[in-house]
Every structure is written in structure tokens, then in C-alpha cells.
C-alpha positions as CSV (number, residue, x, y, z in Angstrom):
1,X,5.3,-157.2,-122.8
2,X,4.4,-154.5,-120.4
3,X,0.4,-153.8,-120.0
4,X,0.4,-150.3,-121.7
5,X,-3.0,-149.2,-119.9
6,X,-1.1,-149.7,-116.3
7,X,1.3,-146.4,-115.5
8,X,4.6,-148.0,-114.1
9,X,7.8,-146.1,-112.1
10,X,8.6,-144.1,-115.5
11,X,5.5,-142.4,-115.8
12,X,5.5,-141.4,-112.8
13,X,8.7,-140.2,-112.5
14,X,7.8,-137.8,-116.1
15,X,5.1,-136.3,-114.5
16,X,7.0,-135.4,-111.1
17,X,9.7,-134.4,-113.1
18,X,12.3,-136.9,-110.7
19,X,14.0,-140.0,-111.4
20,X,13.1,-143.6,-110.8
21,X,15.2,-143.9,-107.7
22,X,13.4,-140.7,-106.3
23,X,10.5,-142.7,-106.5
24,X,11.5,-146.0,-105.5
25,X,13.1,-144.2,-102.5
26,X,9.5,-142.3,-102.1
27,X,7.7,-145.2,-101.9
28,X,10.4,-147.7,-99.9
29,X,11.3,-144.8,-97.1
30,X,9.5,-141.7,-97.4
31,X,10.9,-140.1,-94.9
32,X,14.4,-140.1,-96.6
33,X,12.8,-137.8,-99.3
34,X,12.3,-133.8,-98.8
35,X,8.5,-132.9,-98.3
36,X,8.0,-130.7,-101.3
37,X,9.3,-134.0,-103.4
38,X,7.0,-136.4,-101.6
39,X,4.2,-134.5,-101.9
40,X,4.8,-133.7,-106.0
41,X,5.5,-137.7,-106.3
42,X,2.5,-138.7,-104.4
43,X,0.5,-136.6,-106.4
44,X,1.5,-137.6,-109.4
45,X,1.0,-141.2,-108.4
46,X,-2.8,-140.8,-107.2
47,X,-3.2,-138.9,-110.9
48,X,-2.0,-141.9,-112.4
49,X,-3.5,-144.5,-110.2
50,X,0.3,-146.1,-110.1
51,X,0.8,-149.1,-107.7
52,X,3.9,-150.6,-107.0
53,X,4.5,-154.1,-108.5
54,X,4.4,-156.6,-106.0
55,X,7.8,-159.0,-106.8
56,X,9.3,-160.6,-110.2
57,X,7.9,-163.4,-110.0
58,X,4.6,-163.0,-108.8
59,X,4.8,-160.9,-112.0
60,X,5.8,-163.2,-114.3
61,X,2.9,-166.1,-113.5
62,X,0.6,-163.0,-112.6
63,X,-1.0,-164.5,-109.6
64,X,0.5,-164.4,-106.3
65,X,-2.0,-167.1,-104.4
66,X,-3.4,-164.3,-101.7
67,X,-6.2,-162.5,-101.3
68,X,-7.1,-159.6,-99.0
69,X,-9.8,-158.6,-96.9
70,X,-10.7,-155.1,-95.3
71,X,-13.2,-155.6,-92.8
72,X,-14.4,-152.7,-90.5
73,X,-13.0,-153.2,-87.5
74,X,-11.0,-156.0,-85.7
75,X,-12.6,-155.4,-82.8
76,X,-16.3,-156.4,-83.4
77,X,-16.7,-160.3,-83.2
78,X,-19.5,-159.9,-86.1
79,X,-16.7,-160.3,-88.4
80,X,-15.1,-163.3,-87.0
81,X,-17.5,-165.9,-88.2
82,X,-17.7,-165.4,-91.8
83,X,-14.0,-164.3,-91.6
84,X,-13.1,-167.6,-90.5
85,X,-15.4,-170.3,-93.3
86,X,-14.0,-167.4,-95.7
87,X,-10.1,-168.4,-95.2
88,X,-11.0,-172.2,-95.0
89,X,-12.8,-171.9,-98.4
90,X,-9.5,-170.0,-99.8
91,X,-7.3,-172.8,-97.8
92,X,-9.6,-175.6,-99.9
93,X,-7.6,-174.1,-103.0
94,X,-3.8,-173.2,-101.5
95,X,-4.9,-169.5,-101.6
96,X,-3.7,-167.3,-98.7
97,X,-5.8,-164.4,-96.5
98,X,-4.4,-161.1,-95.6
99,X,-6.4,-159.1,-93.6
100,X,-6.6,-155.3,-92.9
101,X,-9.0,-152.9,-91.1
102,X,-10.3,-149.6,-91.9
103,X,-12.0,-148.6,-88.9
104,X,-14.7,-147.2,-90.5
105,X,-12.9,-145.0,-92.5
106,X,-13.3,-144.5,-96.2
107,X,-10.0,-143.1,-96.8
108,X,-8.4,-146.0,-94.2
109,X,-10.1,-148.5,-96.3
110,X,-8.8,-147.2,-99.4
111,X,-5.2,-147.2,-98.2
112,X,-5.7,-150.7,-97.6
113,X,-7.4,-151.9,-100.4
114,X,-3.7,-150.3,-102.3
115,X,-1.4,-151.5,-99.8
116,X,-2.7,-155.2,-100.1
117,X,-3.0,-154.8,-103.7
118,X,0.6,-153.8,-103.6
119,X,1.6,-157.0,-102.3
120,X,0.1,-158.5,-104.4
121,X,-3.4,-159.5,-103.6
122,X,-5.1,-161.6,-106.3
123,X,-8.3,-160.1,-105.1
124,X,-10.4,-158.1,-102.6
125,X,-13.4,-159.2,-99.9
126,X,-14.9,-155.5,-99.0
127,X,-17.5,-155.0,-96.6
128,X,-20.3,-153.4,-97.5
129,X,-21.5,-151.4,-100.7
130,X,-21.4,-147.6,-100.2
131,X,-18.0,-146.0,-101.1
132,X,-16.6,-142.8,-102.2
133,X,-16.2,-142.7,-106.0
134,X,-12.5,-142.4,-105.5
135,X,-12.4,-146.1,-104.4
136,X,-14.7,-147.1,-107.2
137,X,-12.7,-145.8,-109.5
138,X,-9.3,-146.9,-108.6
139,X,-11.0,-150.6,-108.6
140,X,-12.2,-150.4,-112.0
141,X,-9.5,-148.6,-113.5
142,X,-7.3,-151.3,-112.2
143,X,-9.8,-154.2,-113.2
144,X,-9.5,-155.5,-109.1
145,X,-11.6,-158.4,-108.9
146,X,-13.5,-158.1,-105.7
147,X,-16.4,-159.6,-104.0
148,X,-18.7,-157.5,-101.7
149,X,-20.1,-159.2,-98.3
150,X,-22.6,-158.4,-95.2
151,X,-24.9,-156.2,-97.4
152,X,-27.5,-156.7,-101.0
153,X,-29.4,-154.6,-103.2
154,X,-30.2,-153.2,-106.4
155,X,-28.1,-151.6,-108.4
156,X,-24.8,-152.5,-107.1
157,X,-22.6,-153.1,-110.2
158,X,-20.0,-155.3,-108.0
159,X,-20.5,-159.2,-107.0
160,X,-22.4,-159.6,-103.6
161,X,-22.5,-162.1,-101.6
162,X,-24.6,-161.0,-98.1
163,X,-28.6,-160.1,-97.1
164,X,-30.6,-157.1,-97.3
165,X,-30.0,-155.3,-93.9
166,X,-33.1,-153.3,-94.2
167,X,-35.1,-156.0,-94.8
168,X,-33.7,-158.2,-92.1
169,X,-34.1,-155.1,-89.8
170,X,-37.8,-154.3,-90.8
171,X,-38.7,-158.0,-90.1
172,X,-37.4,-157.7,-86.8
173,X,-39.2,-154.4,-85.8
174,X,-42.2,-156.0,-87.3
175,X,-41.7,-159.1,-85.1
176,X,-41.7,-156.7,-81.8
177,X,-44.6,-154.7,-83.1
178,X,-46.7,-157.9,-83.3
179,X,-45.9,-159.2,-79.7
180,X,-47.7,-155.6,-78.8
181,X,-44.8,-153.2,-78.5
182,X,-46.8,-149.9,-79.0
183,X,-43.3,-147.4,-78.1
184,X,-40.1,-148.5,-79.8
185,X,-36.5,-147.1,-79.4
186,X,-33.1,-148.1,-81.5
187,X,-29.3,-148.1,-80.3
188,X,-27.6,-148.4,-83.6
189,X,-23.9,-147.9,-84.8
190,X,-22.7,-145.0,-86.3
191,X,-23.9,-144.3,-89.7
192,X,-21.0,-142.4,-90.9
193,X,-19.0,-145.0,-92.7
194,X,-21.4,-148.1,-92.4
195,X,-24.0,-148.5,-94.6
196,X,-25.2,-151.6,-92.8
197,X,-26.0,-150.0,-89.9
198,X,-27.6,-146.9,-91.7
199,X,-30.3,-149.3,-93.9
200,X,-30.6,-151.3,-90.3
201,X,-32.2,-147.9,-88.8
202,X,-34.1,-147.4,-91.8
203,X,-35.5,-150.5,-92.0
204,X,-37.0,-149.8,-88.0
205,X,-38.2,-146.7,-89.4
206,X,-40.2,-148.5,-92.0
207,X,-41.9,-151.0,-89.4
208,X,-42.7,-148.2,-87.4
209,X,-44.1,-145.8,-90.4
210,X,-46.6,-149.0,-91.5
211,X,-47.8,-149.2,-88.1
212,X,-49.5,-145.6,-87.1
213,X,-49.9,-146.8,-83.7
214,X,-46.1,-147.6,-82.7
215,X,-44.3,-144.9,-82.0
216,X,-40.5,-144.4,-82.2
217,X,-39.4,-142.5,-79.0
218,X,-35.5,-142.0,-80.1
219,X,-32.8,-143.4,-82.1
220,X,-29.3,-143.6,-80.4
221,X,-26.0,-144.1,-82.3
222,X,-23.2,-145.4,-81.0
223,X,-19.9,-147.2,-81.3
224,X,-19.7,-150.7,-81.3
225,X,-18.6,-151.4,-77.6
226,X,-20.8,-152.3,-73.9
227,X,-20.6,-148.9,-72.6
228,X,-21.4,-147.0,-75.4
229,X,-24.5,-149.0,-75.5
230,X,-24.7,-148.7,-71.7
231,X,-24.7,-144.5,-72.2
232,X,-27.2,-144.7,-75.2
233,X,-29.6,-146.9,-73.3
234,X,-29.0,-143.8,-70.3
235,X,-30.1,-141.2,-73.1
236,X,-32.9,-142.9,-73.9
237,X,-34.3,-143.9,-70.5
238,X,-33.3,-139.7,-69.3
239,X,-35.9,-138.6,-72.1
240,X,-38.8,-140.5,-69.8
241,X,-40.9,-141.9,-73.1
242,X,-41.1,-144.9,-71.5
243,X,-40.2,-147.4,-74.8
244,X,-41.3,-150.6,-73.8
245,X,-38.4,-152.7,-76.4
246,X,-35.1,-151.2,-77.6
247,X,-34.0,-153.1,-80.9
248,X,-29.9,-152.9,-81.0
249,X,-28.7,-153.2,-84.7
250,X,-26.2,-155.8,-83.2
251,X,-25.7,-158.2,-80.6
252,X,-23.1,-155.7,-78.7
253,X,-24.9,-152.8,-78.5
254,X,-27.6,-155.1,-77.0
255,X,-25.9,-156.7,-74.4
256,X,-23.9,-153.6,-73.0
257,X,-28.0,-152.2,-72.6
258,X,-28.7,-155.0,-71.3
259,X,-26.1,-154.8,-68.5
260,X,-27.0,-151.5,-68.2
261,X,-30.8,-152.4,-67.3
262,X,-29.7,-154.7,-65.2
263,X,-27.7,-152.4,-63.2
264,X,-30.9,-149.6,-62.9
265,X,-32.9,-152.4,-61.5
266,X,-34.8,-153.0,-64.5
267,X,-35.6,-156.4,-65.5
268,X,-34.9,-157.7,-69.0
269,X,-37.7,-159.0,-70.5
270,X,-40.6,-157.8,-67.8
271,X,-39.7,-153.8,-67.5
272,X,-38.2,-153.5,-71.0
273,X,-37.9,-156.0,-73.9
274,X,-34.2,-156.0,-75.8
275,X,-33.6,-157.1,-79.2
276,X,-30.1,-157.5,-81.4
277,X,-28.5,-158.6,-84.7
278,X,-26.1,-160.9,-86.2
279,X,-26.2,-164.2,-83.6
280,X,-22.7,-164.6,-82.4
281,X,-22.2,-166.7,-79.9
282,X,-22.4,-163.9,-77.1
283,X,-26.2,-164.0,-77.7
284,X,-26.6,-167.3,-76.2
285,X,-24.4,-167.1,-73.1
286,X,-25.8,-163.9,-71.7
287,X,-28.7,-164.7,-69.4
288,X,-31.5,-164.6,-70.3
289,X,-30.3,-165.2,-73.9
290,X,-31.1,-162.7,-76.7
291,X,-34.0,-162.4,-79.0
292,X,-32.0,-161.6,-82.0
293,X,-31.6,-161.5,-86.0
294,X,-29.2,-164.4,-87.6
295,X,-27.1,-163.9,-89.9
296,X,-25.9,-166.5,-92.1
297,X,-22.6,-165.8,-91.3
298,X,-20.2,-168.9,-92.4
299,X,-22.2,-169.4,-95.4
300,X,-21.3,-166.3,-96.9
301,X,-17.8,-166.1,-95.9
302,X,-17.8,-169.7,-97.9
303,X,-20.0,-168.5,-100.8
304,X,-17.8,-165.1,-101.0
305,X,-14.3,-166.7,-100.9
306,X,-15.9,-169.3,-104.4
307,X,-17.4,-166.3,-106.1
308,X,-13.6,-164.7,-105.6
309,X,-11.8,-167.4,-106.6
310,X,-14.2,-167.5,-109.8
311,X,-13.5,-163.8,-110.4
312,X,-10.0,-164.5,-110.1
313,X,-9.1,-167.8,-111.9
314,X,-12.0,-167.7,-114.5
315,X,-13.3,-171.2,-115.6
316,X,-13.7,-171.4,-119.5
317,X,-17.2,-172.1,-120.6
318,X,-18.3,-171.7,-116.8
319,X,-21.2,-168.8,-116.1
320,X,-19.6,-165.6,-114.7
321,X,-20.1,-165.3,-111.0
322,X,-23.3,-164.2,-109.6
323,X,-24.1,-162.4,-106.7
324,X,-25.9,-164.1,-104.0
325,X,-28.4,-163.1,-101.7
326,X,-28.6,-164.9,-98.1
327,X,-31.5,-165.1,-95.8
328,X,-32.1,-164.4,-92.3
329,X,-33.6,-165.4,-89.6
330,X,-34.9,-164.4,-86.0
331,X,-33.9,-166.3,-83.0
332,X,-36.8,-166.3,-80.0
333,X,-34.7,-166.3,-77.2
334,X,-35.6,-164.6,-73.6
335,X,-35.3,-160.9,-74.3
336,X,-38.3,-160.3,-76.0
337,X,-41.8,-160.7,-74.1
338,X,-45.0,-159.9,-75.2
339,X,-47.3,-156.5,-74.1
């Protein structure tokens, strides 16, 4: 019996007015079908929050064995980590990992939470918590078990698995603040799209705001890459405050200023102290290795990828799955010397 709460390819086609081959051929090869058409059949699909089904039999035992995950970007090694203890936990229970990026992109990710849905994902990872209500939407209307990873907090009506970013940020302003740091700068990732790195910067700002005698020369956002961190740490040293540590919302942005203060001549930690976040393994091969903020990174991709599978093969008389929150912890390394 069909589920009569999920639109299929004939309610769509009523309220385009086409057939179900129009659509089919819509959806399959777009390009075959005029643009007026296309557009009235894509609109009548995001009205109805249609998604194509994903194979007969996948259909028929309602499970397909895979799960997605949309991470932010492929690029940033952050993700790798937790990525990786995430797939092993899935492969512990025959369950397959797709993987898509969405660049930091709200409507990217949403794209690719459908498209994996399409084929048939079982259930979602998602980075992070803040998302347009478009997104929320279409994952409770369509019941999408999902798990959210690399953030906490209040108020969040999806599972987490992750840490408190301003928190973990905070503690590690408040860390540089006690070694004697009285002038403070950030280089932080964008905060369009990245909630993360947004409650990361706030979390500074908080240190700073409980300590009248710190002050906090500039705040620098940039992409996650060595020379955007090398051109941030330029725009900070052109404004001649003088900051005597620069705390990097990750372990990128810190190295790329610190290659950058080595190339001005400046020594890292004597002329200017350097901090970062998350603890991937290119924080202990730089020299001198960097003062930074771990993240617990394989233990939540393990603890995500159970609190998934509980979400998606329920366990009778088992307790629903509960979010979990993860701690952090700073890493003295040689970055950071005291004033």
C-alpha cells in the first residue's frame, strides 16, 4: 500500500498539468524537456516536496543499507577524522557511506541532502545546526532521520552528537588571556554558512568582554586555505595595534599565519603567540608545533554513525537516541608563550 502522506509521480504530474513520462523524462534528462515545462514541473515538485523513489526493491524491504553525509567542504582535513571512525562504525553493521559536499552553501547542501535521499539514503550525518527553514522543513515533512555533528546547544530539536564551539573557543581565549596576553586578534572562517565558526568568534569575544583589560584589535575572516590566512594575518599586522597572540578558529588558518610570520621575520612564539582549533595531525608536524584546541574527532564520528543507526533501525523497548555532548581539550604545544 502506497504511503498516502508522500506525493508520488502522479501528483505531480496533476499539478503541472503533464504526464508521468514528462516528469520521469524531467527528472532522468532535463535537458530533453522545453524550459517553460521544466520550470512548471520543478515547481510543482518543490510545492509538493516529491522525491524520486530510489529502486523496486530497495522499496519493497524499505531500507537500502546506505547512509549519506554532507560535510562542508572536501577540502578541509577537519573533516577527515571523524569522517573516517564514522564509516567504520556504519561498516561494523554492513551499512554503506555516501558522501557529498556543500561548500558552504545552504542551497548546495540542500540539493544534496535530496539527491542522496533520492538514492536512497537510509539517513543523513549534517554538519552543523543552523539551516534555512526550507531544509528543516523538507526533513521533517519527509520524517529523514538524521544526526547532527561538530556543533551542541540548546534548543536544537534534531540528535547531536559534537561540543559547544563557543565554549571550547572562550576556554581557549581565556587560556591566552591568563599567560598575560593583554591585545588579542582572531583569523576566523567565514561566518556566512558556518555556524561553527560564527559561535568560535563569539566565544573570543566573550573572553575578551570578561576581561576589561584585553583588548581585541581586529577580527579577520577568511576561507579555509594557507594564504588566505597568510593575507588576513597581513591585514592585521598593516593596522599597527601590535596584538601580541592571534587565536585561528582552526588549525589552517593558523599555520598559513604562521608561515606568514615566518616569512616577515617574526618569530613564532617570542614576537607573536599563535593559537588554532581542531588538532589534526598538521598541528604537530609544523615546527614549533601548535598550541591548539582538540576536538574529539573519532569519537564523534563513532558516536554519530550509532545514534544514526538507532534512528534508523529502532530497537524495541530500547531508549530513543540521545544527543551527546563531547568535550574538548587544549593542547600546550610551542605556539603559545607567556607575556
Amino acid at each position: 500500500m502506497r504511503d498516502t502522506n508522500r506525493p508520488n509521480l502522479e501528483d505531480v504530474a496533476v499539478l503541472a498539468g503533464v504526464s508521468t513520462a514528462s516528469i520521469s523524462r524531467c527528472i532522468n534528462n532535463p535537458k530533453k524537456v522545453a524550459e517553460p515545462t521544466r520550470l512548471r514541473i520543478q515547481k510543482a515538485i518543490d510545492s509538493l516536496g516529491y522525491m524520486p523513489h530510489f529502486g523496486g526493491r530497495a522499496l519493497a524491504i524499505n531500507r537500502t543499507n546506505t547512509v549519506g553525509a554532507i560535510i562542508p567542504s572536501m577540502e578541509n582535513a577537519v573533516f577527515a577524522s571523524g569522517l573516517q571512525a564514522f564509516q567504520e562504525t556504519l561498516n561494523d553493521s554492513k551499512v554503506t557511506l555516501l558522501v557529498g559536499s556543500s561548500n558552504y552553501n545552504a542551497s548546495q547542501e540542500y540539493d544534496q541532502i535530496r539527491s542522496l535521499l533520492s538514492q536512497g539514503a537510509d539517513g543523513l550525518l549534517l554538519i552543523g545546526k543552523d539551516r534555512p527553514k526550507k531544509t528543516l522543513d523538507f526533513l521533517e515533512k519527509h520524517s529523514v532521520p538524521h544526526v547532527l555533528a561538530w556543533c551542541f546547544g540548546k534548543n536544537i530539536s534534531s540528535p547531536v552528537v559534537g561540543f559547544d564551539n563557543q565554549k571550547a573557543a572562550q576556554k581557549i581565549a581565556n587560556h591566552v588571556i591568563a599567560l598575560g596576553h593583554r591585545k588579542l586578534a582572531i583569523i576566523a572562517g567565514l561566518r556566512e554558512g558556518n555556524d561553527r565558526a560564527n559561535e568560535r568568534i563569539i566565544g573570543i569575544e566573550d573572553a575578551q568582554k570578561t576581561n576589561p583589560n584585553v583588548e581585541l584589535v581586529a577580527i579577520e575572516e577568511c576561507k579555509y586555505s594557507f594564504e588566505e590566512a597568510s593575507a588576513a594575518l597581513d591585514r592585521i599586522l598593516a593596522l599597527n595595534k601590535n596584538p601580541t597572540a592571534i587565536i585561528c578558529s582552526s588549525d589552517v588558518l593558523a599555520v598559513g599565519a604562521m608561515l606568514r610570520a615566518k616569512e616577515l621575520g617574526l618569530s613564532v612564539p617570542n614576537d607573536i603567540s599563535i593559537t588554532g582549533f581542531d588538532d589534526i595531525n598538521l598541528a604537530r608536524v609544523v615546527t614549533p608545533s601548535l598550541t591548539t584546541v582538540r576536538v574529539p574527532q573519532q569519537e564523534m564520528g563513532r558516536k554519530a554513525a550509532e545514534v544514526l543507526l538507532d534512528l534508523i533501525n529502532p530497537n524495541l523497548g530500547k531508549t530513543a537516541a540521545q544527543s551527546v555532548e563531547l568535550t574538548t581539550t587544549i593542547i600546550n604545544r610551542g605556539t603559545l608563550a607567556s607575556r
